[in-house]
C-alpha positions as CSV (number, residue, x, y, z in Angstrom):
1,X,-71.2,17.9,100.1
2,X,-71.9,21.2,98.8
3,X,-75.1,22.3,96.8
4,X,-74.1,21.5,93.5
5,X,-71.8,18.4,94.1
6,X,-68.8,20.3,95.9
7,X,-66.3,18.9,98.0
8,X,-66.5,16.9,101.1
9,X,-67.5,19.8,103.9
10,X,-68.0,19.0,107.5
11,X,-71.8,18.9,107.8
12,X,-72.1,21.6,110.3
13,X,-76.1,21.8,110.4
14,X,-76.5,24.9,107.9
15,X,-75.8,22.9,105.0
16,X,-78.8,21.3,103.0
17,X,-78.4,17.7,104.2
18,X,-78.4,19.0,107.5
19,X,-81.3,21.7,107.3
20,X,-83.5,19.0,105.5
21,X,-82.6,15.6,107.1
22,X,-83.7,17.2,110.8
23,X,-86.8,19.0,108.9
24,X,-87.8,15.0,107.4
25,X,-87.2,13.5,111.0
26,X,-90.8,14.8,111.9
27,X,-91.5,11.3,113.9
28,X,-93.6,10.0,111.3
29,X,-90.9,7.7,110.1
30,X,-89.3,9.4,107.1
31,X,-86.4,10.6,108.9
32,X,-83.2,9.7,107.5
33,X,-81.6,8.7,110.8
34,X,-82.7,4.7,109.8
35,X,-85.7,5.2,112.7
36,X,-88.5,4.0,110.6
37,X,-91.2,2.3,112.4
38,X,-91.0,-0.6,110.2
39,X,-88.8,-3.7,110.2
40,X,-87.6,-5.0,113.9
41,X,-84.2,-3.2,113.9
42,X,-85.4,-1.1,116.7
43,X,-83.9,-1.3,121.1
44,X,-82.8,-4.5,121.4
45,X,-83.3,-6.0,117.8
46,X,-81.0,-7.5,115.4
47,X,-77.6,-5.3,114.7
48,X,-77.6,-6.3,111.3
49,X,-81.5,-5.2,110.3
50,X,-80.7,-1.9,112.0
51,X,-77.4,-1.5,109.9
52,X,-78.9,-2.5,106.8
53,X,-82.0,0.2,107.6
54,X,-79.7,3.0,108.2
55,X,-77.7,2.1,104.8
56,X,-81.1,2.0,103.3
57,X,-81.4,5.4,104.8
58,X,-78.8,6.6,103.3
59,X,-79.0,5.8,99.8
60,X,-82.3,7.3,100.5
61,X,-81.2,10.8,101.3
62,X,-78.4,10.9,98.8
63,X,-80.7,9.9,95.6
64,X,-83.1,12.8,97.5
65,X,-80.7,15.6,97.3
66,X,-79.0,14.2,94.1
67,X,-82.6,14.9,92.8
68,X,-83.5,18.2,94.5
69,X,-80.1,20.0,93.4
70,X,-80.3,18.6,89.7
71,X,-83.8,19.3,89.3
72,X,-83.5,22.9,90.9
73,X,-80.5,23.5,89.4
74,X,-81.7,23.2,85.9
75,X,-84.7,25.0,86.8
76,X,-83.4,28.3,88.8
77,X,-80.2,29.1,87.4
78,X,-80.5,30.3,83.7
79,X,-77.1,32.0,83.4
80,X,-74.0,29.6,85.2
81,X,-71.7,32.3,87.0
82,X,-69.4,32.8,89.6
83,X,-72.0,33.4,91.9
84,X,-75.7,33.3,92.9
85,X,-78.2,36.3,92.2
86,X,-80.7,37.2,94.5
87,X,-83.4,35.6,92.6
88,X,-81.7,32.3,92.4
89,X,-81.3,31.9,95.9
90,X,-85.3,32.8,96.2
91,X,-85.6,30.2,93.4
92,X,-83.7,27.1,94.7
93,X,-85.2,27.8,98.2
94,X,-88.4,27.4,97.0
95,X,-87.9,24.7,94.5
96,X,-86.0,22.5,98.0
97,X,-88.6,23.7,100.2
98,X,-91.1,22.5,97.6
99,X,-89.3,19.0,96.6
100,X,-89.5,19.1,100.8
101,X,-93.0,19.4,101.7
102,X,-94.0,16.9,98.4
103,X,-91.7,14.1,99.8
104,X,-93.4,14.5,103.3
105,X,-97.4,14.4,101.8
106,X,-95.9,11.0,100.0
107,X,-94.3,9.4,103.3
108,X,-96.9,9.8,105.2
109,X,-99.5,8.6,102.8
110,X,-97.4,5.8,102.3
111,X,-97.4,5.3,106.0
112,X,-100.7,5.6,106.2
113,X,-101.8,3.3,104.2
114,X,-99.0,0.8,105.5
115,X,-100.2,0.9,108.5
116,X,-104.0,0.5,107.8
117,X,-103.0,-2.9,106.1
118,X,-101.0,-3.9,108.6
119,X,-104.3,-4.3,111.2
């Protein structure tokens, strides 16, 4: 899907589903490939946990860049046109890159703390 709710592209990695779903998968379990630590849909565990985790997933990512592109949208581009000026690139790079790091602080706090109350 394109930026601003375009058509149905091939993801080919430059996109920003692609760029940002491989920068989440940083191990801690935020990745939207349905690897969380949690649950036991893991090697050998049941088919239908894992399916239902990478659904989860998902929805997850989708609602995410639903967010981001709404949220930057209305905040970098002032004047709707044909295309992009320089300074609206700059300012939906940093508003993504921004929505980015946020939602990483807030997994892995959540993970944290998740995994100090599970011992």
């Amino acid at each position: 899907m394109g930026w601003f709710g375009g058509g149905n592209e091939p993801n080919t990695g430059n996109d920003a589903t692609g760029k940002y779903s491989s920068e989440l998968g940083d191990g801690t379990g935020d990745s939207f490939d349905g690897s969380s630590s949690f649950g036991s849909g893991g090697e050998g565990g049941n088919p239908l946990v894992s399916q239902v985790q990478q659904e989860l997933a998902t929805a997850y990512a989708q609602e995410f860049f639903s967010t981001v592109r709404d949220k930057c949208f209305q905040k970098c581009i002032t004047k709707p046109g044909s295309s992009l000026s320089g300074s609206d690139q700059n300012c939906l790079a940093r508003c993504c890159d921004r929505y980015i790091d946020a939602t990483k602080v807030v997994s892995q706090a959540v993970l944290q703390t998740a995994q100090s109350g599970a011992q």
